[in-house]
C-alpha positions in Angstrom: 33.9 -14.2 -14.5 31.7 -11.6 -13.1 28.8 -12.5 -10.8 25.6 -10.8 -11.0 25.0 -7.9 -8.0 23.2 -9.2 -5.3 21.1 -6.1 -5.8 20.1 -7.2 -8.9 18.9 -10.6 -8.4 15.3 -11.8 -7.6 14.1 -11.9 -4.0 10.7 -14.3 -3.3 8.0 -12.5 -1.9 4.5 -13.0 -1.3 2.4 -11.8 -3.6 -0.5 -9.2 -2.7 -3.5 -11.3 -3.5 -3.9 -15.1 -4.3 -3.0 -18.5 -3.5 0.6 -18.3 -5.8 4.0 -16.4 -4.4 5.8 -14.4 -6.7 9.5 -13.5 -6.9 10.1 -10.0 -7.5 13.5 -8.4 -9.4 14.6 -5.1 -7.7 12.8 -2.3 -9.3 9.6 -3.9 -8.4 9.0 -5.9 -11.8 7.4 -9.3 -11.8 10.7 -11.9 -12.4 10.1 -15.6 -12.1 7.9 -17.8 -11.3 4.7 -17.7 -10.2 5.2 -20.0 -7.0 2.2 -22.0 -5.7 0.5 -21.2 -2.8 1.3 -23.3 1.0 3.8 -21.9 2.9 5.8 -24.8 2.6 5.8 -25.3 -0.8 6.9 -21.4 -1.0 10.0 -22.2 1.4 10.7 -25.4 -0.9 10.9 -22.7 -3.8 13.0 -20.4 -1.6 15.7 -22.8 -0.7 15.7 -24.5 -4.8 16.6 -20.6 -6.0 19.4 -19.7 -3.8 20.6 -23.4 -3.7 24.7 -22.8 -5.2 25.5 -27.0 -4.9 26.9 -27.3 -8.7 28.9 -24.6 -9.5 29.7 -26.0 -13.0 26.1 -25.3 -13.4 25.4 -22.2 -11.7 28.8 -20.8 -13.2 26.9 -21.5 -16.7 23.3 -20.2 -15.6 25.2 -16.8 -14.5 27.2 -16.1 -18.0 24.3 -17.2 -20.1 22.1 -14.5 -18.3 25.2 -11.8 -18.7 25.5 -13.1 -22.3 22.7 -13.5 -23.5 20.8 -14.8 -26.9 20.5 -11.8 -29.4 17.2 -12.1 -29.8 16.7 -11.4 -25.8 19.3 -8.9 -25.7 16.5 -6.4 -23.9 15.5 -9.0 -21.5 16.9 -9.1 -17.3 17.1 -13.2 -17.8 16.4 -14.9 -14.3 20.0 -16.6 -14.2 18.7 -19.0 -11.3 17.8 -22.4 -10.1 14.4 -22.8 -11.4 11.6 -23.9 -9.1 8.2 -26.3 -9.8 5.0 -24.4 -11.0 1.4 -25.1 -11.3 -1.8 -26.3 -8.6 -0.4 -27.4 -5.7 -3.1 -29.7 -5.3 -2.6 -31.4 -8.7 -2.8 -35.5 -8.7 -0.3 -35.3 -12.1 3.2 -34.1 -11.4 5.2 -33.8 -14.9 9.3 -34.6 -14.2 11.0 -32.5 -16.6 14.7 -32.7 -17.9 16.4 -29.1 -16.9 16.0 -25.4 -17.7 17.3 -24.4 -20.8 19.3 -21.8 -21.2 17.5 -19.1 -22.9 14.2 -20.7 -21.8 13.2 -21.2 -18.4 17.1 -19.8 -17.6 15.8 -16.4 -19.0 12.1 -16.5 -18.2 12.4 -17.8 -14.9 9.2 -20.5 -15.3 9.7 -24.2 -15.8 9.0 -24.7 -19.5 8.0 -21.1 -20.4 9.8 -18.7 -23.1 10.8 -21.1 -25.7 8.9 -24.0 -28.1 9.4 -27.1 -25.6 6.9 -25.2 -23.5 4.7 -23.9 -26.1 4.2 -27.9 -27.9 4.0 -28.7 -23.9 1.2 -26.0 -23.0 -0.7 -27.5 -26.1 -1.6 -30.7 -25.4 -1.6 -29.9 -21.4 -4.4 -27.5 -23.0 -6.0 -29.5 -25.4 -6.2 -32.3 -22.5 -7.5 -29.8 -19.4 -4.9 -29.4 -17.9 -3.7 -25.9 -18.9 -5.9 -22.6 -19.2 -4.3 -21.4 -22.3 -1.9 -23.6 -25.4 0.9 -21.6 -24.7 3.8 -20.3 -22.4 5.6 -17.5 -22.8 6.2 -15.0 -20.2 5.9 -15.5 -16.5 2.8 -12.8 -16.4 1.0 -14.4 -19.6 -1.7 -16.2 -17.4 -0.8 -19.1 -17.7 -2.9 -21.8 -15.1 -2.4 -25.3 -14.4 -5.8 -27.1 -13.5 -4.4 -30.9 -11.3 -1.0 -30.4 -13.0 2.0 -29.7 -11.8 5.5 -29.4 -13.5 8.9 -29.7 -12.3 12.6 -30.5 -13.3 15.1 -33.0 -12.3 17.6 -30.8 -12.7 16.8 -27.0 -11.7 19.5 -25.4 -13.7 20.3 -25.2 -17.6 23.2 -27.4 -18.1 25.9 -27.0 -20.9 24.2 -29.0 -24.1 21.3 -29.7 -22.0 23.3 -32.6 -20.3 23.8 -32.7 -16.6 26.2 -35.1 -15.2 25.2 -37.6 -12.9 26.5 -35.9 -9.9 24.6 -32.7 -10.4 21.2 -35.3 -10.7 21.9 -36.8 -7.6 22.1 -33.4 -6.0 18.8 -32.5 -7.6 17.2 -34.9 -6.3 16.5 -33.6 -2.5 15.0 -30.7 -4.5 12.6 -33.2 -6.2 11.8 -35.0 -3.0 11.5 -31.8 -0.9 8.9 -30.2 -3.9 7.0 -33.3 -3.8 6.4 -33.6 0.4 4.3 -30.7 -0.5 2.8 -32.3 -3.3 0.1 -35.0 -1.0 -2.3 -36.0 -3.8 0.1 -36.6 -6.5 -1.3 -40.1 -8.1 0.4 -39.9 -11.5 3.5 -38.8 -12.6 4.4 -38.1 -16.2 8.6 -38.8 -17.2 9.1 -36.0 -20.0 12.3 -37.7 -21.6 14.7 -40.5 -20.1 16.4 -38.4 -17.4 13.1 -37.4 -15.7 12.0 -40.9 -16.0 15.4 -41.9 -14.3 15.7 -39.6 -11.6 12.0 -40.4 -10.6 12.9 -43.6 -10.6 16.0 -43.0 -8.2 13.6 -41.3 -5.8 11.6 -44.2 -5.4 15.1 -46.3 -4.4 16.0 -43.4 -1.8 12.5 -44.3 -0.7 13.0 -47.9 0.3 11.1 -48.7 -3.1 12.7 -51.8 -5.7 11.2 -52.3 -8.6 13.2 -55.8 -10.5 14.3 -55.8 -13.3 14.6 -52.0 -13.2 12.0 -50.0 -15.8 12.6 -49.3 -19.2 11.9 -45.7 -20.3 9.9 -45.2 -23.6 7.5 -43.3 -24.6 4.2 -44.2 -23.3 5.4 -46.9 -20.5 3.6 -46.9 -17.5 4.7 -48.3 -14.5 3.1 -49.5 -11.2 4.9 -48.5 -8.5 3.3 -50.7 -5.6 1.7 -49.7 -2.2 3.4 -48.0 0.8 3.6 -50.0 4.1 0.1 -48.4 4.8 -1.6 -49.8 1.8 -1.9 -46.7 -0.3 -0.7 -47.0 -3.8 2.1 -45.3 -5.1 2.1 -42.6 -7.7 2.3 -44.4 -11.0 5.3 -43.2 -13.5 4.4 -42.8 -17.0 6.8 -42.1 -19.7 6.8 -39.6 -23.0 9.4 -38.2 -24.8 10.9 -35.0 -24.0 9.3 -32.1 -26.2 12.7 -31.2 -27.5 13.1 -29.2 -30.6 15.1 -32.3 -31.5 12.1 -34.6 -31.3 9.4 -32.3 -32.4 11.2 -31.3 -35.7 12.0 -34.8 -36.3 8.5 -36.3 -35.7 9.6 -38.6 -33.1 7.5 -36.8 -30.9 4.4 -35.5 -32.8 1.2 -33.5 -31.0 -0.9 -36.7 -31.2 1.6 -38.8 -29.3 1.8 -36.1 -26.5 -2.0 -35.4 -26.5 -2.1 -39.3 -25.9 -0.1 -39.9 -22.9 -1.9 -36.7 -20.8 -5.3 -38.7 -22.1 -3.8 -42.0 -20.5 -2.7 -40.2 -17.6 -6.1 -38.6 -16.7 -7.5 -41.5 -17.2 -5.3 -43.2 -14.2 -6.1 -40.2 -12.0 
């Protein structure tokens, strides 16, 4: 299998005006995502899109992007690990599932390019979270307002499934994204895996929760304090805005618009 030239993937470069950094492709056209503002949270980004750790994964990232959907055929997909986007000084951080493959694998932008993202957007939108209902494109202006949105696993897995391994190595993305996260109070668990691997943060953290949480959608648990007192970002759960769900009506716009109400509610 053919790599892609290393002249032809992204680079991440500040951007010339703002509080966001902005990965670039070679001939100077915006690719990927629009990467929030402090320098650490930039160098966070940096080390999650040239991080090579699963290469069952990458391997798959890099032929889908050579491949490609036919309805993208025109379009340089972004092929890599896929950083966290939105305000960097959000209090609600959303743990996603993965990238998929002609989604945020092509677009470069956690949740942007396909209909997970736009049924997202919509009730991040219709809640205040989110400046417009939808996200397509990386330079579509889109804005998180106190919202912040992740993945657990940062590259599109075959059949959307990550094995356990390739979670566990996620995972010092997720804790390194959210050391530059401070005022995060509430995180939202889009689908079981998220949940999961937010919940095996904590226990890397010296946190134990007993018996161990249950996802489903709508769930919120209290995390407790830290040593100091403070309380812990609570972890609420929704289902994953799958086309699976969605089409099904196990997830419907109500039921999403819900749990973002909840969750400002607990900010």
């Amino acid at each position: 299998m053919m790599k892609m030239p290393s002249s032809d993937l992204p680079s991440v470069v500040p951007a010339k005006a703002g509080p966001y950094v902005q990965a670039w492709g070679p001939n100077g056209q915006s690719w990927g995502p629009a990467l929030a503002g402090s320098k650490g949270l930039a160098q966070v980004h940096s080390a999650i899109v040239s991080c090579e750790r699963c290469p069952r994964l990458r391997s798959y990232c890099r032929r889908v992007a050579q491949e490609k959907k036919r309805a993208h055929m025109r379009d340089t997909y972004w092929g890599r690990p896929v950083p966290g986007f939105g305000d960097p000084d959000a209090r609600l951080l959303l743990v996603g599932l993965a990238p998929a493959a002609h989604g945020a694998n092509r677009t470069g932008r956690v949740f942007t390019g396909d209909g997970s993202g736009d049924f997202l957007m919509s009730a991040l939108h219709r809640t205040g979270f989110a400046n417009i209902p939808s996200s397509r494109r990386v330079d579509d202006g889109l804005r998180l307002t106190d919202a912040y949105i992740l993945a657990a696993v940062r590259c599109a897995p075959p059949d959307n499934k990550p094995l356990p391994e390739e979670i566990t190595r996620c995972s010092a993305h997720l804790e390194a994204e959210l050391t530059e996260l401070p005022r995060v109070r509430v995180v939202v668990a889009l689908g079981k895996i998220g949940f999961d691997a937010w919940l095996q943060l904590q226990r890397r953290r010296g946190v134990r929760l007993s018996p161990k949480p249950q996802f489903g959608h709508g769930v919120v648990v209290r995390m407790g304090e830290t040593e100091d007192g403070a309380p812990l970002p609570a972890l609420v759960g929704c289902y994953h805005p799958s086309r699976q769900n969605t089409n099904t009506g196990k997830l419907t716009a109500r039921m999403m618009e819900s749990v973002f109400r909840k969750a400002r509610r607990m900010l």
